[in-house]
N, C-alpha and C positions, 0 to 999 in steps of 0.2 A: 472852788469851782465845782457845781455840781453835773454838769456834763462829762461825758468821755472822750472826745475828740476838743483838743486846743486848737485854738486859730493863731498861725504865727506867721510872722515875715520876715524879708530879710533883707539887710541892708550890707552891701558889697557883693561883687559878682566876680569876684577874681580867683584864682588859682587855689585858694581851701576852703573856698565858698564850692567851690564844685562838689569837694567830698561830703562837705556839708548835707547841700543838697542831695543828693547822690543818697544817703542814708536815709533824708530825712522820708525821700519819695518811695520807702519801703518798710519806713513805719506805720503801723496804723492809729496811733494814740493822739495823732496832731494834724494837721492841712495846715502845708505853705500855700499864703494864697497869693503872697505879690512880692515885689523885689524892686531895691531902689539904689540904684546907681548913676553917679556921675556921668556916665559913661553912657550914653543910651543905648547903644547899638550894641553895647559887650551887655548890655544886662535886657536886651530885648532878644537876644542869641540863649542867654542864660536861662531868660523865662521858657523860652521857647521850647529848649533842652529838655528844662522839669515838668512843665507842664503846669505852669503858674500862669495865673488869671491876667494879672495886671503888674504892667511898669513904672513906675517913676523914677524921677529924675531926684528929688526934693524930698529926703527921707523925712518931716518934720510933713509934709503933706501927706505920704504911705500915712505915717501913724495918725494921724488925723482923720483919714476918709475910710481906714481897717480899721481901727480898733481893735486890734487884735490881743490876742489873752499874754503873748511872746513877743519878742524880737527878739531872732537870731544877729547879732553885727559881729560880721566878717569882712573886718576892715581894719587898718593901717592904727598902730596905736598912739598917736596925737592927736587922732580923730575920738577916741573914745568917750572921754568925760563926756563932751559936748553932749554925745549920741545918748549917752547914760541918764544925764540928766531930759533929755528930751524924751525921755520916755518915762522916765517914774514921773515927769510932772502932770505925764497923764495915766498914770495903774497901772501899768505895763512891765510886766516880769520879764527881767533882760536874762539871756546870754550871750555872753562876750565872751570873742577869741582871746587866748594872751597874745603876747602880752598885755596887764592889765591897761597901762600909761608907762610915756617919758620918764614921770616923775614919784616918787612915792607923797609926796605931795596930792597930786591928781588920783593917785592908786587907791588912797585911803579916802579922798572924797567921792571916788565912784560908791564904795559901798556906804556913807555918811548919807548921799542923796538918797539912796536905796531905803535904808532904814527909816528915813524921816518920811517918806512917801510910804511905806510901807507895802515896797515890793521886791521881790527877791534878785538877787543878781548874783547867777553863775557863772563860774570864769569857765567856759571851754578848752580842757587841759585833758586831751584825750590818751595821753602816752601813760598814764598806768592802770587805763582798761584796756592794754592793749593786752590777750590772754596769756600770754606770757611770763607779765609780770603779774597777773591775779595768783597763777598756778605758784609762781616764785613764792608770792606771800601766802598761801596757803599752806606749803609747804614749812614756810617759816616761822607761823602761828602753830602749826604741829609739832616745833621745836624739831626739827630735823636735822638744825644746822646747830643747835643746842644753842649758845648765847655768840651771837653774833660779834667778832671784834673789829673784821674790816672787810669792806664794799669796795667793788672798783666800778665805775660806764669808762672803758676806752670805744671813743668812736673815731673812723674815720671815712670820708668821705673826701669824693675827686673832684665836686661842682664848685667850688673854688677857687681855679686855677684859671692861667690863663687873663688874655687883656677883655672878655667880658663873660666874668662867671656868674654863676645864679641863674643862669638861664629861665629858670621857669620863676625864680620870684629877681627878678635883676634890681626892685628898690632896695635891697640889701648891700650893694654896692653904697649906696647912700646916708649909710645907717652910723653913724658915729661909736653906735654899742653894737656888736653881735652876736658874737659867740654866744656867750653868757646869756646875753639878753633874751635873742631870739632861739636860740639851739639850746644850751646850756640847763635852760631853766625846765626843759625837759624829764634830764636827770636829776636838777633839785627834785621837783616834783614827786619823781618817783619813789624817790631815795626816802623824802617825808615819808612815804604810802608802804616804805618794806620796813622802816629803821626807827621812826621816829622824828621826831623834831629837831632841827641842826640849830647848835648853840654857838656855832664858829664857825669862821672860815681863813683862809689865805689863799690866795688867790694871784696868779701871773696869768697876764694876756699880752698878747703881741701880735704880730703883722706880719705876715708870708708875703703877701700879695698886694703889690703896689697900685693896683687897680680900684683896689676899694677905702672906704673912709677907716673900718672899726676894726675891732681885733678879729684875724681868723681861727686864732691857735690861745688855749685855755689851758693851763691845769690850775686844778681847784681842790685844796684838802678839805673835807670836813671834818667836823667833832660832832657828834648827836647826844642827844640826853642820855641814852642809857652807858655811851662811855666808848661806841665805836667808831673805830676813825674811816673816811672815806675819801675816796679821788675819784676824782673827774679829769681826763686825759681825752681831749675832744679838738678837733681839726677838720676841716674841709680842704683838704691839699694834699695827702698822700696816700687816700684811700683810692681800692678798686673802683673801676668804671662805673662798673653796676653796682648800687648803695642797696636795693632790695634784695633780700624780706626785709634787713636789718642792718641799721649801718654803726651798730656799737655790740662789744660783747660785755656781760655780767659779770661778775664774781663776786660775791659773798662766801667769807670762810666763818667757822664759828668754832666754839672751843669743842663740837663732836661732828663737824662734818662742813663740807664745802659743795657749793652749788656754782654751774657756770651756762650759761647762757652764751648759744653760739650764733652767729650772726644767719645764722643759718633754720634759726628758732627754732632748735633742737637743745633739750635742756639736759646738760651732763650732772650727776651727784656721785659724789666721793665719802664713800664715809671711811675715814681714816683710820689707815689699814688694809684696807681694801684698793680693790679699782675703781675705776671711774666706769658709772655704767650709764646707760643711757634712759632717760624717764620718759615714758609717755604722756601724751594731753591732749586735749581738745585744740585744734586751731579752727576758726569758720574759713571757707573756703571764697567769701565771697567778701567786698567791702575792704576800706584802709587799715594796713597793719592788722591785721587778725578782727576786721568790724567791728574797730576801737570806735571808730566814733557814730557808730552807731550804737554801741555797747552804751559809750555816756550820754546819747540823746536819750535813750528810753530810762536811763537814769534821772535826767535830769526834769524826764515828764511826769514822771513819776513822785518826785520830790515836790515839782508844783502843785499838781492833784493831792498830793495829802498833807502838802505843809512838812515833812516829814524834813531833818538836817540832809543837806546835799555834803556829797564831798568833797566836790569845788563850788561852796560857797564863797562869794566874794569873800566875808570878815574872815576864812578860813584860809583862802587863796592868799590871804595879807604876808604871811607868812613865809610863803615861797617867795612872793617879791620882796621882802626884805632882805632872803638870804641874797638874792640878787643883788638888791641894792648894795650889799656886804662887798660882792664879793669885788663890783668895781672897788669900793673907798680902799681894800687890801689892796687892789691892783693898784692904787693910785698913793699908798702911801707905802707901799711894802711890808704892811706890818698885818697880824693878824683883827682879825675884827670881829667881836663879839655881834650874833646876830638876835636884834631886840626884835 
């Protein structure tokens, strides 16, 4: 693309379509110019909000009458393939929220249609541009922590609870998979982004709360390539009220030092033998989680302007969703599960 401003649009008007928006109307590398929702009145509110041109109802007509260089879809993921395909069969570089699909079946044909069309497709996975965990791995790429043996994310969170939780996103009562699926695969992601690639897992889920369909309570071991093992100890039921800055803390230990990540986003280091002192960083003061997702949209505009590898590229993203996909088949046979 030899211009400097992308034309993009977006398709869903719900609850992380706001943050979405919200960054994107403070970037200068792109113009949203329209938005298509179901819903005409949440996304004639929506338009209204950002300051977008035009509404539809019939995202397959948006992409038709924009033409635009993007689509952003911020929308529910059994909607995805469809949406995927309806835009690379017209040129159209996607980004999609995760989760990618239901099924790794549909996961691996989002990005099959992409390539044979020959346009990119980003998975929107903004949790390890949150500056937190950039500062983490930099630190970690300076061998601080010297060879890392084991990682923990305990999170816990309170919007769970009770006869109607989720308040702000309440389909998640509905959801058959969630922890894992929709929260979970957070800290896969991440844990790819400090550690490496995960060649295992085992995995238990279970049910706190009778109110909803899927699991609310997770723990999940990993194994990574290089040989360190990891947990995931995640719940939405016995955390504080208030879930912000952060509703999980860090740990990474390594065979010359240990790093802890406070919910507090205040990053403690231990070099053994010593105390535990406190590290400074950059936080931005403005935008989601540390202007995480605005951090990966000017990534990801970036990436389309020069062609250059994204670092949620779909065929890259496949990866996280398989440890996913892992981590149900361990839950559902007890046993551990090699992640291909």
């Amino acid at each position: 693309m030899g211009f400097e401003k992308l034309k993009g649009v977006m398709i869903g008007a719900g609850y992380f379509a706001e943050r979405q928006a919200e960054a994107w109307s403070r970037m200068t590398g792109a113009e949203i110019t329209a938005v298509a929702d179901l819903d005409g009145a949440k996304a004639g509110a929506f338009a209204s909000r950002w300051s977008l041109s035009r509404v539809y109802l019939d995202a397959e007509e948006m992409l038709e009458r924009e033409r635009p260089d993007f689509v952003d879809i911020v929308t529910r993921p059994p909607s995805h393939l469809a949406l995927v395909q309806m835009a690379a069969a017209r040129g159209i570089h996607v980004i999609c929220q995760k989760p990618m699909a239901p099924t790794w079946e549909e996961s691996r044909a989002m990005v099959e249609v992409c390539a044979a069309n020959r346009v990119r497709l980003i998975i929107h996975e903004n949790w390890r541009w949150q500056p937190w965990f950039r500062e983490v791995k930099r630190l970690l790429d300076q061998g601080f922590c010297g060879a890392p043996f084991y990682a923990s994310f305990v999170m816990r969170n309170a919007d769970g609870r009770g006869p109607k939780p989720y308040a702000q996103q309440p389909y998640f009562r509905e959801m058959e998979r969630l922890m894992v699926y929709e929260m979970a695969v957070h800290f896969i992601d991440t844990f790819r982004f400090l550690l490496g690639e995960i060649t295992k897992v085992y995995c238990q889920n279970w049910r706190v709360n009778p109110a909803i369909q899927g699991e609310d309570c997770s723990l999940v071991q990993l194994t990574f390539e290089p040989g360190t093992r990891g947990l995931i100890d995640a719940n939405r039921i016995s955390g504080p009220a208030v879930r912000e800055p952060l509703s999980e803390e860090l740990i990474i230990e390594g065979d010359r030092a240990r790093l802890r990540l406070a919910r507090d986003e205040r990053l403690w280091l231990t070099e053994y033998g010593g105390t535990e002192a406190l590290h400074g960083y950059a936080v931005p003061g403005e935008g989601y989680r540390g202007d995480s997702v605005r951090a990966a949209q000017e990534h990801y505009l970036a990436c389309l302007r020069s062609g250059a590898p994204c670092e949620n590229d779909g065929a890259d993203y496949l990866k996280t969703t398989a440890a996913v996909f892992a981590c149900y088949r361990s839950a559902e046979t007890g046993q551990a599960v090699k992640v291909n």
